[in-house]
Wavefront OBJ file of the C-alpha trace (Angstrom):
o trace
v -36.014 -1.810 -16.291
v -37.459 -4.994 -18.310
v -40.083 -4.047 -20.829
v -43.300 -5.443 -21.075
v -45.189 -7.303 -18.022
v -42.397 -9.968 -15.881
v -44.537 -12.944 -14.562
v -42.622 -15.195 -12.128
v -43.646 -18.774 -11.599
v -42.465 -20.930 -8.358
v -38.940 -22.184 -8.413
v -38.848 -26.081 -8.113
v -36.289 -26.968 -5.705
v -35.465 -30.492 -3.197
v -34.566 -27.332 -0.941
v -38.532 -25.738 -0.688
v -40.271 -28.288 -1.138
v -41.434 -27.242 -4.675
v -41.529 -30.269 -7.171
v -41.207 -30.194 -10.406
v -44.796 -31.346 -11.162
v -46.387 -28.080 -8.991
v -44.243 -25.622 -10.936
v -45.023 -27.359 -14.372
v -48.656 -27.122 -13.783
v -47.670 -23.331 -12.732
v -45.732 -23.050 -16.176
v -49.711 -24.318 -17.696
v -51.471 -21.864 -16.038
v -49.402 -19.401 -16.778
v -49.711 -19.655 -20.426
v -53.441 -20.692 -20.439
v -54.431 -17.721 -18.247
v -52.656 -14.992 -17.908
v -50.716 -14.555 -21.427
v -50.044 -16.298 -24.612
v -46.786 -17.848 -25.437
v -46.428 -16.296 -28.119
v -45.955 -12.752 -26.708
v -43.121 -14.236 -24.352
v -39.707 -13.070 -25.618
v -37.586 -15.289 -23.173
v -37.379 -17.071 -19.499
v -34.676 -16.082 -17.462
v -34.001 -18.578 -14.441
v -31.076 -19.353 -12.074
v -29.734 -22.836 -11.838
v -29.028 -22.130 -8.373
v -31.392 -19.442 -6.705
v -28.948 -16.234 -5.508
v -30.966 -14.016 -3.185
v -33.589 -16.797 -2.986
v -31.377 -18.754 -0.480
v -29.356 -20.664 -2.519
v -31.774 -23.261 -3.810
v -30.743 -26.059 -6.526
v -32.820 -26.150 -9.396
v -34.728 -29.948 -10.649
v -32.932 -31.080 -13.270
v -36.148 -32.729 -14.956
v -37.658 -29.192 -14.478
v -34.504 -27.528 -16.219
v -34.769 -29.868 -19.166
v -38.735 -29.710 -19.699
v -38.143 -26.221 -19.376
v -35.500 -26.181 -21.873
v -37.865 -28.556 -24.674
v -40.631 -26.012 -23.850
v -38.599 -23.109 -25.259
v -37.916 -24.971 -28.345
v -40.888 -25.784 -28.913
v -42.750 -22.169 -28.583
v -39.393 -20.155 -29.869
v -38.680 -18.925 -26.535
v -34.827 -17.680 -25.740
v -33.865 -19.416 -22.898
v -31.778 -17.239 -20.167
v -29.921 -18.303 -17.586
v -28.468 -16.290 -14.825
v -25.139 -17.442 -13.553
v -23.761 -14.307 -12.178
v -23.623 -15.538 -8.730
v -23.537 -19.203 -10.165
v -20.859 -19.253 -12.562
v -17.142 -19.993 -12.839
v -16.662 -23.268 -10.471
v -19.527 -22.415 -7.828
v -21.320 -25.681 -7.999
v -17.933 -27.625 -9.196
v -18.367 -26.988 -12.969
v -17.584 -23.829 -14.623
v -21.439 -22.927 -15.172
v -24.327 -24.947 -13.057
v -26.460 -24.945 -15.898
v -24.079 -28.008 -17.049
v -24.934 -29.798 -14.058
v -28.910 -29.582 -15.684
v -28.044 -31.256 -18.379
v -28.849 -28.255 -20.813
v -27.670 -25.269 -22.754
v -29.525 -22.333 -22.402
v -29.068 -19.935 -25.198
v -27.733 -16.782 -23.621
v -25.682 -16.608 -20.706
v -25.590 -13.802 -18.030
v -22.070 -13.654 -15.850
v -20.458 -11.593 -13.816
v -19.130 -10.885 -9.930
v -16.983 -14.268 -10.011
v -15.233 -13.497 -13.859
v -13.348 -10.759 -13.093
v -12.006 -11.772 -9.387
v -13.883 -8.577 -7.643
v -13.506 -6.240 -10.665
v -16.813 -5.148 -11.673
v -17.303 -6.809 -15.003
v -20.518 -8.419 -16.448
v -20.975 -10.374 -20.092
v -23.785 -11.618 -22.207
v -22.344 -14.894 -24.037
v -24.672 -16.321 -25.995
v -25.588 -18.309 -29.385
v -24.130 -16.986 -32.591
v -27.323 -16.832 -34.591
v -28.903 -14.441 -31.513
v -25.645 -12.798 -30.942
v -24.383 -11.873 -34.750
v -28.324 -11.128 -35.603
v -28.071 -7.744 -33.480
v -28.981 -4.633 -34.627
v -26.083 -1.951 -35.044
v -26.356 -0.456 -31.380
v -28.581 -3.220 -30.209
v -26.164 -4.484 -27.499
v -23.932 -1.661 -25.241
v -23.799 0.785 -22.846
v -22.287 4.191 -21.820
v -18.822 2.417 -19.282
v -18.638 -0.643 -21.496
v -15.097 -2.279 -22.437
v -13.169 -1.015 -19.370
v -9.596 -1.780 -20.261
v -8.962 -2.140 -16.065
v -12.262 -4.660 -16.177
v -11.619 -6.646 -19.367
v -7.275 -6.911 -17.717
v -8.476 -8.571 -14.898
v -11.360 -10.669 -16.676
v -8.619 -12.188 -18.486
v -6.420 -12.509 -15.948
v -8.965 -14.112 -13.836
v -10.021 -16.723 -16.320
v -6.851 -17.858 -16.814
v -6.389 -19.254 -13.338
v -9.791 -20.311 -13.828
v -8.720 -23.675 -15.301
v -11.316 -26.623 -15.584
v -8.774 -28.074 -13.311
v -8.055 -25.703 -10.651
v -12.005 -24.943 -10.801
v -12.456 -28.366 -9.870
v -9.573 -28.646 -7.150
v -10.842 -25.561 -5.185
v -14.499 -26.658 -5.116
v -14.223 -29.618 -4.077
v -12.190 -28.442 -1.354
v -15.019 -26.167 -0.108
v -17.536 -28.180 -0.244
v -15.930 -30.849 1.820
v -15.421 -28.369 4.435
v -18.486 -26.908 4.664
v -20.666 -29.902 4.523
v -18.171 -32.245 6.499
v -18.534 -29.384 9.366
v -22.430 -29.018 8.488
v -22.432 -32.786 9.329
v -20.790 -32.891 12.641
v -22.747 -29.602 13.706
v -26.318 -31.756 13.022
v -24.643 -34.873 14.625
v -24.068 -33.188 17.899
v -27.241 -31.127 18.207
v -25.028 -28.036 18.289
v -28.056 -25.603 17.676
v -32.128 -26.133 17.681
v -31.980 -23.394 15.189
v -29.975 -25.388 12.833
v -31.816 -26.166 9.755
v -31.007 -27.623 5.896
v -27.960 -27.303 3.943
v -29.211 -25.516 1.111
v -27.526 -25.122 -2.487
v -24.635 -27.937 -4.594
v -21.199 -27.820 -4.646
v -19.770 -25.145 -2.691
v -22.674 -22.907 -3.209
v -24.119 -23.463 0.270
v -26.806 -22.015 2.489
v -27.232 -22.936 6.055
v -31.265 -22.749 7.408
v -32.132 -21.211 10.440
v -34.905 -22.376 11.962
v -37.224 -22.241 14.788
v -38.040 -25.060 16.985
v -41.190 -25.185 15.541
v -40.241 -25.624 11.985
v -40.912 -21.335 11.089
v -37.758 -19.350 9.596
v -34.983 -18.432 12.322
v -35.284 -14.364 11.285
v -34.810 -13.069 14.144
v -32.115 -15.657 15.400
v -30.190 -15.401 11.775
v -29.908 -11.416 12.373
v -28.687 -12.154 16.355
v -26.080 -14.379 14.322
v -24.636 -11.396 11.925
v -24.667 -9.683 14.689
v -22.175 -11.381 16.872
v -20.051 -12.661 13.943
v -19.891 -9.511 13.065
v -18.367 -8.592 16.350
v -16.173 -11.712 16.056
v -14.519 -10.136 13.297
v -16.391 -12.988 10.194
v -19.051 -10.967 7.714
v -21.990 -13.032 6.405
v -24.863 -12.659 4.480
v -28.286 -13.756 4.770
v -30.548 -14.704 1.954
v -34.432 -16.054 1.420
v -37.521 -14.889 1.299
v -37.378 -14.726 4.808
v -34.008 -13.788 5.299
v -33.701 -16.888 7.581
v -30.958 -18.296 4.882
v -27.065 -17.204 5.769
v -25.116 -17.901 2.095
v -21.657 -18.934 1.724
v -20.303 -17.623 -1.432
v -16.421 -18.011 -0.425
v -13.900 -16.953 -2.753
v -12.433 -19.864 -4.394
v -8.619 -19.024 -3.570
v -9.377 -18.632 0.168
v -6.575 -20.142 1.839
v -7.896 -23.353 3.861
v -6.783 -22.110 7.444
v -8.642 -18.589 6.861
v -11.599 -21.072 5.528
v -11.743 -22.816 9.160
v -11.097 -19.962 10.759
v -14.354 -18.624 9.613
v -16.251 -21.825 9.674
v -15.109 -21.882 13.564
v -16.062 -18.459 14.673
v -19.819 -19.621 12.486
v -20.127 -22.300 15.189
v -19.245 -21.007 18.219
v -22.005 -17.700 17.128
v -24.650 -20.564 16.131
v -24.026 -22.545 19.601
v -24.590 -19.099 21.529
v -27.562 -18.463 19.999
v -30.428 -18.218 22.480
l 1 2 3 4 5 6 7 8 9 10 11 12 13 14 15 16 17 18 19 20 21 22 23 24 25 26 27 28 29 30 31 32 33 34 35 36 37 38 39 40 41 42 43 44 45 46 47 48 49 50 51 52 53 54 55 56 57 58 59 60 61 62 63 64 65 66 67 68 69 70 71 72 73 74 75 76 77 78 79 80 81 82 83 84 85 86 87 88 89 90 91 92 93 94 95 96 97 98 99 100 101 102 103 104 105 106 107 108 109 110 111 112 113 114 115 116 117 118 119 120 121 122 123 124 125 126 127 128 129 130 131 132 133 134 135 136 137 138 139 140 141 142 143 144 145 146 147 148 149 150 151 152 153 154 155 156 157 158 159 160 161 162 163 164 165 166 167 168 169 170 171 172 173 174 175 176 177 178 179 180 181 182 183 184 185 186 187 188 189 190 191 192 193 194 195 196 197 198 199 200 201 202 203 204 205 206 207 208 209 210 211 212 213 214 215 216 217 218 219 220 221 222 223 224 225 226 227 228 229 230 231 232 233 234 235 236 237 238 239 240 241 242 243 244 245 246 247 248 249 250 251 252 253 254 255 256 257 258 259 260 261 262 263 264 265
């Protein structure tokens, strides 16, 4: 649980149709209404929205965001658990912002399935810890921390690169051809950077495709390819492939996608 009150403002995104200017003036209000700045400890954000449907920060957001915080003292947090380690074809998307937040939250991706999680942060915040301030009762699992290690050494700026940009040239090239030939009216935006992608479902008359995204994990399902939706609406399927897939297994499940989106009634 977080201590204290959590106030959330909206995320700014080319993908929602939040600008940066509308969540600035939220950022305002925030601070002029509902609590002083200088009771706020941090700001935690994603540089690519997770559960929220895979949605690309604004980088002029991220870096007024970032000048804010130094100006007030605020830490600045960002999230890259789902994020991190070549996801948006740099090792962390917060580089893609043009900013450095000063802690870092990671997981899922470091470990190559192995459930492992870090805080990396600044030295001044991280050597200024209280004895006990940072741990917890299954921390340092030798098993974990092996394939951590393991994992990051394949994990090459190079190789992170290489397999990226290999993804998202699939996905979107397909993406492309799918809106080109009208394959589905429930087809919607390409969400997300890199090879961080969500694919919209909508309906014909611009509302989220809910019912029509759960039809489609249905029937992949049955054809044998899991997915995952995502969104406030759950109208947003997420492709978080792992980076080593092998590129005939990759269009294997990009095939049986389109032949469950074209069925769609």
């Amino acid at each position: 649980m977080l201590p204290g009150p959590v106030f959330h403002i909206p995320f700014p995104s080319k993908d929602n149709g939040v600008s940066t200017e509308q969540a600035l003036k939220a950022l305002e209000r925030l601070f002029s209404v509902e609590i002083d700045v200088n009771d706020v400890a941090c700001i935690i954000f994603e540089p690519v929205q997770g559960e929220g449907g895979f949605l690309a920060m604004e980088t002029d957001f991220a870096q007024a965001l970032r000048t804010f915080c130094d100006e007030h003292g605020i830490v600045l947090i960002a999230d890259e658990i789902q994020s991190g380690f070549g996801r948006t074809g740099q090792r962390f998307a917060f580089t893609r912002l043009g900013i450095e937040p000063d802690l870092i939250l990671l997981g899922k991706s470091i470990a190559g399935g192995i459930p492992l999680g870090a805080v990396v942060g600044r030295k001044a915040l991280i050597d200024n810890l209280p004895k006990g301030g940072l741990g917890g009762t299954y921390s340092g699992n030798p098993i974990g921390c092996a394939a951590g290690l393991a994992s990051l050494a394949q994990m090459t700026d190079e190789n992170l690169s290489t397999w990226g940009e290999q993804q998202e040239s699939a996905i979107v090239s397909r993406y492309n051809a799918w809106q080109a030939s009208n394959l589905s009216p429930y087809l919607g935006r390409l969400t997300g950077v890199g090879c961080m992608r969500g694919i919209e479902l909508i309906t014909p008359d611009g509302n989220p495709g809910t019912r029509q995204l759960a039809e489609l994990l249905g029937s992949a399902r049955d054809a044998g390819l899991l997915l995952m939706p995502s969104g406030k609406s759950r109208h947003i399927i997420r492709l978080l492939i792992p980076l080593t897939i092998e590129p005939d297994v990759l269009h294997e499940g990009l095939d049986i996608f389109e032949r469950c989106l074209a069925a769609l009634a």
